[in-house]
C-alpha positions, 0 to 999 in steps of 0.5 A: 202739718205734723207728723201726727197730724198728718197720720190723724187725717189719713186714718179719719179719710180712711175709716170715711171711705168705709163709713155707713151702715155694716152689713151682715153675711149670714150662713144659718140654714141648710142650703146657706151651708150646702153651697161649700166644701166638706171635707169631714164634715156633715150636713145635717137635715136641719141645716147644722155642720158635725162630723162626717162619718169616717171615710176609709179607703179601700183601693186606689185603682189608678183608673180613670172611674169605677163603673161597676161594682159587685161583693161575692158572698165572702165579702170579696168586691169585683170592680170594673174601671175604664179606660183600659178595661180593666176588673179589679178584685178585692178580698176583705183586709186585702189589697185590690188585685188585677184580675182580667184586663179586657180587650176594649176599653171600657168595663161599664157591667158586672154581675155575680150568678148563683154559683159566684161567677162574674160576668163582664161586659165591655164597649164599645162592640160590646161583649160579654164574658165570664170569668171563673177560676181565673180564666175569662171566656167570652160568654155571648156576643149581643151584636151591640155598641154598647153593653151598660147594664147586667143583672142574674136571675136565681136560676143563672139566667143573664139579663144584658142591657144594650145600646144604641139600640135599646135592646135587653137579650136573655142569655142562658147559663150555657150561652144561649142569648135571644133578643128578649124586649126590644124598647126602640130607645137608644140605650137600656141603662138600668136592669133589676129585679122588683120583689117577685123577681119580675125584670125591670129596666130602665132606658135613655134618652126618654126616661122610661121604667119598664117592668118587662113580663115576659119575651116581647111583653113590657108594662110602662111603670113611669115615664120620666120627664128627665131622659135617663133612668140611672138606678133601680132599687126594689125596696122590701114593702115592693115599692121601687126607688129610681134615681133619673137624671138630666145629663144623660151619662150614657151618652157622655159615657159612649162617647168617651169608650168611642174616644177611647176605642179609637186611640187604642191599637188592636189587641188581636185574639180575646185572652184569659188572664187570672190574678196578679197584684195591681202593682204589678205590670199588666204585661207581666201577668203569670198565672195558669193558662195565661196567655199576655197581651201583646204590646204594640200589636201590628194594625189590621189591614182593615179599618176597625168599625167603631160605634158612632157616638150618640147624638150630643145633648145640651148639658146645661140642662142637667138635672136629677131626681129620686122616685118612689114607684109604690106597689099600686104604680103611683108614683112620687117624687122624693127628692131633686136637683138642678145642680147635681146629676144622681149616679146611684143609690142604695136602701139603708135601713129605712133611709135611701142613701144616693150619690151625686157628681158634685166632689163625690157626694153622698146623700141620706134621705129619711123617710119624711124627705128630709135630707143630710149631705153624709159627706164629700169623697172629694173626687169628680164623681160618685158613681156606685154604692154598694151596701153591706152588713156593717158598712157602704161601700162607695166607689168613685171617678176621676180618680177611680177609688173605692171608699168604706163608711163604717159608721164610726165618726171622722177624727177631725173635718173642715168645712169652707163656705162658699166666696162672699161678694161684698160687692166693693172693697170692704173693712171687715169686722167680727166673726160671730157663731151658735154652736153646741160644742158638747166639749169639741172644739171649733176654730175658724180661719178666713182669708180675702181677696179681690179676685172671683175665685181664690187662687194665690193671689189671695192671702194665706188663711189666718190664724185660728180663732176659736173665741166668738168674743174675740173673733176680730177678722185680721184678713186685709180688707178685699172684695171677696171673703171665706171663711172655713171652720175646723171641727174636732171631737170631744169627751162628749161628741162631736160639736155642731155648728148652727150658724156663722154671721160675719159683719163688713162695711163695703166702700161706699161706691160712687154712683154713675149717670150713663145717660142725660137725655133732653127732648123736646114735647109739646104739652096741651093747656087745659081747657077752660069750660064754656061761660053759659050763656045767661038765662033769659029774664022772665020779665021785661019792658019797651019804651015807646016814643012820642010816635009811638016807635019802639027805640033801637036797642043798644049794640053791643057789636060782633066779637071776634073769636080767637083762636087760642095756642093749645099748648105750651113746649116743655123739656123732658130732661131725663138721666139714667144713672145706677149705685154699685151698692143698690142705694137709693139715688136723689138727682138735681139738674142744672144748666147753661147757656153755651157762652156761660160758665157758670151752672144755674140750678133747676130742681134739686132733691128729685126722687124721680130722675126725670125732669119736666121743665117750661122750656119758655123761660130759655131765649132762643140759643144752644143750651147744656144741661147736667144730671147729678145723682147722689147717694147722700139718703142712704150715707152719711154726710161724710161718706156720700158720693155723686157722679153727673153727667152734661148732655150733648148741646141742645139747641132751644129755637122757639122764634120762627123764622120772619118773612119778607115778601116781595111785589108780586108781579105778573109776567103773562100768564104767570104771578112771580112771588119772591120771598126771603125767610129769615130766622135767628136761631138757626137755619131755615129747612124748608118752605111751603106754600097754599093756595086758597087752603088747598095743601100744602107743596114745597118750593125750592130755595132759590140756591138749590138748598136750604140750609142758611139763615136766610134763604131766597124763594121764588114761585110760579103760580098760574094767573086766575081771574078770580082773586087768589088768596097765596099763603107761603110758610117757612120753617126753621131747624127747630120746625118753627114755622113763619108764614105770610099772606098775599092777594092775588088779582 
């Protein structure tokens, strides 16, 4: 073979290996492309990738997450981190500021009061305190684990929502507290005001809104089927927005202030500390009245009490959803999740903005339900939004960051589309769009490989593509594929993106049989109807003899009835065998006689992978069968493939044995019968006999045990004066039974 030649055969065996019919992965409608990745990138409620609003940030905090946030009249946000416990300040155009460093490690609430002083709460042993002119003081000590949520009436009045306990305290500007509504929940995660400034709140773990009246008065707005009332918005028209969810954050929250709380050594005396700038150490704060923290306080001679954790809950439940409460409490559901918890939302306009736990998400929900993934924040979790004059302010965790969305679009984005599983290796071919450019620009890039999850051993993004008639995919053939497409703005807009539709020939996958199963069954003959009995004529005649007697008829005899086999053995031959790519299967069955070599063909081109064949046309022997299946329906000629199976030996025995008996012979009182059975297929098992069609009892062979091809019986029998009729049977492995008669006298 030449050179040439020899290059020839092997591109024509590979482009064999991937013949067939091309499938087609496509990603055209809103929940194809809300399983990937955006970065820049919108998703708009029919189901179309364009910019995302631009996504400026604010402050990095370092923390750990922002849980609370709150803006002063002049624009200034107070932001509240965990796990050090710290408040943040941030002027407009300024950079974030520490303000108060806390004496436990979490910060989970802030609120401003009618006279702009911020009040804090901490956890666990949670604590309130007031902050004003850079001094903090503690404010009211509830007696409680945890403080989660604040809320200032207009005349000062502090609401405080606790755990574990589920109590809500009414503390009056001069910190005079009083245990306002005790819920006998776990937690109170909510608290706002509706539009006649009536409390509301919301609790944990049996999802409860309540609107409480008055002191130990509460009316039940909605009982949630998800345990955790995460936010409450009142809206203009008196409806109420709730967002609800599964995964029950306040628990994971408290047990990770316990953690916290735990590995943290004992800071001694509350302090009071004013602003410095964040990059300065905590240690170093100046200020008037400041009073530093020590670093490495001596432990207490006392065990510190820290608050249990909550009781732990199965998270793989987690699921989330939006309420509408209308002013006449019914209620709606306008949006939910099973894969995404919702951490807080925000009236915009006539849209509810809300946020989620999967990279940081951030939602638009219009009022007929539709809804548009605004953009990603790419980090673990969106936990707060906060709206402005012109501007939403997003704060998130891991990392603790706030984040502004001022409307204008991003300057660029990209979107990755989650990992296709061609399900073998594939040939990939074309890469194919729908887009309204509006004079932007689109490019697409993809990269392959053969693990589930991209990691480096895939290959390197290819280069860019931006002509869907050129769009040859030049990724190495693999199992897996992404594709990702850039987005850039033009004169007119940015450009939207309809849908994507990639085309691949998978390797035919070989087919596998598991199992061959061969099992005997016995199948009933059909009966033949009954011959009726002919009619009697309605006329006949005698012949009379010379005497005047009647002849004698004819006789015709006594038939004797035969008593005729019910039915016939056959083989239930049966293979279970399945196709990586779902083609369907045809199936053809041979088989052999262990001292042959060669397969016979039973049945071909079977479409159901069972068998049931007359096992009367095999002699008596040990015999292997052998399913194969074939995906040959479904591919080419070229390209099908088969895969079989042999069964484990199966013995056919359908001779029973033979039966030798010997003289009886009477030795007084006694009959001694001796016989021999004797089968040529395989051993006998046991013998049995009968007397005078009584039931059947078993005799011993005459070795102590059955097991060979011939075998020796011997029987006793009790000498009756009447004739006895012995009937003795034997049966072989196969439960082919032999049977002989004797008479007694």
């Amino acid at each position: 073979m030449t050179p040439l030649s020899r290059l020839v055969t092997l591109a024509l065996a590979a482009a064999l290996a991937f013949a067939g019919p091309a499938s087609v992965w496509e990603s055209n409608t809103y929940q194809d492309f809300l399983k990937g990745r955006f970065q820049g990138i919108s998703l708009t409620r029919d189901g179309r990738l364009t910019l995302a609003p631009a996504l400026e940030t604010l402050a990095n905090t370092g923390e750990a997450g922002v849980w609370s946030v709150v803006s002063a009249p002049d624009g200034t946000l107070f932001v509240s981190t965990g796990h050090r416990g710290r408040v943040y300040q941030l002027k407009p155009g300024g950079q974030p500021t520490l303000l108060w460093s806390a004496p436990l490690p979490e910060v989970f609430a802030l609120t401003l009061d009618a006279k702009g002083r911020l009040y804090a709460a901490t956890s666990p042993k949670g604590r309130i305190y007031r902050i004003e002119n850079g001094k903090a003081t503690e404010f009211f000590n509830p007696d409680s684990a945890y403080v989660w949520t604040l809320a200032a009436a207009p005349d000062g009045t502090i609401y405080a929502g606790t755990g574990d306990q589920g109590r809500i305290y009414r503390i009056t500007p001069d910190g005079k507290g009083e245990l306002y509504y005790e819920t006998g929940q776990a937690h109170i995660t909510a608290l706002a005001f509706d539009s006649k400034g009536r409390l509301l709140a919301g609790s944990e773990p049996n999802g409860i809104l309540y609107r409480i009246e008055a002191k130990n008065k509460a009316f039940v707005l909605y009982d949630s089927s998800l345990p955790e009332i995460r936010a409450i918005v009142p809206a203009p028209d008196g409806s109420l927005y709730v967002a609800a969810l599964g995964g029950t954050l306040a628990q994971k929250q408290a047990q990770s202030a316990t953690n916290a709380a735990a590995n943290q050594p004992n800071l001694g005396v509350v302090t009071t500390s004013i602003t410095v700038t964040a990059e300065a150490d905590a240690s170093a704060q100046t200020g008037v009245d400041l009073k530093p923290k020590p670093e490495a306080a001596k432990p207490p001679t006392g065990t510190t009490e820290v608050p249990p954790p909550p009781a732990a809950v199965d998270l793989s439940a987690e699921k989330a959803a939006l309420y509408r409460v209308y002013p006449d409490q019914t209620v709606e559901t306008l949006w939910s999740s099973k894969e995404e918890n919702v951490y807080d939302l925000a009236v915009r306009g006539n849209d509810l903005v809300f946020s989620t736990d999967l990279r940081g998400r951030i939602y638009r929900l219009s009022p007929d339900l539709k809804a548009t993934l605004l953009l990603e924040t790419l980090e673990g979790e969106t936990t707060r939004l906060l709206t402005g004059p012109n501007a939403l302010i997003a704060a998130t965790s891991n990392l603790g960051k706030l984040f502004r969305l001022n409307g204008r679009s991003a300057p660029a984005g990209a979107f990755e589309s989650p990992v296709h599983d061609a399900g073998n290796a594939a040939r990939w071919g074309r890469l194919e769009w729908r887009a309204d450019l509006n004079s932007g620009q689109l490019a697409f890039r993809t990269r392959t490989g053969n693990s589930m999850r991209p990691d480096k051993t895939w290959s390197e993004w290819s280069a860019p593509v931006s002509n869907p008639e050129q769009a040859a995919i030049s990724s190495p053939n693999a199992r897996f594929i992404q594709w990702k497409v850039e987005l850039a703005p033009g004169a007119n807009g940015a450009p939207l993106l309809d849908s994507v539709a990639l085309s691949y020939q998978p390797r035919n996958g070989r087919p596998t049989v598991r199992s061959v199963q061969v099992t005997p069954q016995w199948v009933a003959s059909q009966q033949k109807a009954a011959t009726p009995a002919a009619a009697a004529p309605t006329s006949f005649s005698i012949t009379v003899t010379d005497s005047g007697d009647a002849a004698s008829p004819t006789s015709a005899g006594t038939p004797t009835q035969t008593v005729n086999r019910s039915g016939s053995p056959q083989l239930y031959i049966s293979g279970q065998a399945d196709d990586p790519d779902g083609d369907k299967l045809t199936y053809a069955v041979y088989y052999r006689a262990e001292d042959e070599r060669e397969w016979k063909l039973l049945k071909a081109d079977l479409t159901d992978n069972t068998l049931l064949q007359d096992a009367e046309v095999f002699a008596d022997g040990r015999y292997l069968f052998r399913v194969v299946a074939s995906d040959r329906t479904a591919n080419s000629p070229s390209t099908a493939r088969d895969s079989d199976l042999v069964s484990q030996p199966v013995l056919l025995d359908q001779t029973p044995p033979h039966i030798t008996l010997q003289a009886p012979r009477r030795e007084g009182n006694e009959w001694v019968v001796e016989f021999e059975a004797l089968d040529e297929g395989s051993s006998v098992r046991r013998a049995e006999y009968s007397v005078n069609g009584a039931p059947w009892r078993l005799i011993d062979a005459a070795d102590g045990i059955a097991d060979s091809r011939r075998e020796r019986f011997s029987l006793r029998l009790p000498a009756a004066t009447a004739e006895t009729s012995l009937v003795v049977r034997a049966f072989d492995s196969a439960g082919n039974p032999g049977a002989a008669r004797v008479v007694l006298r």
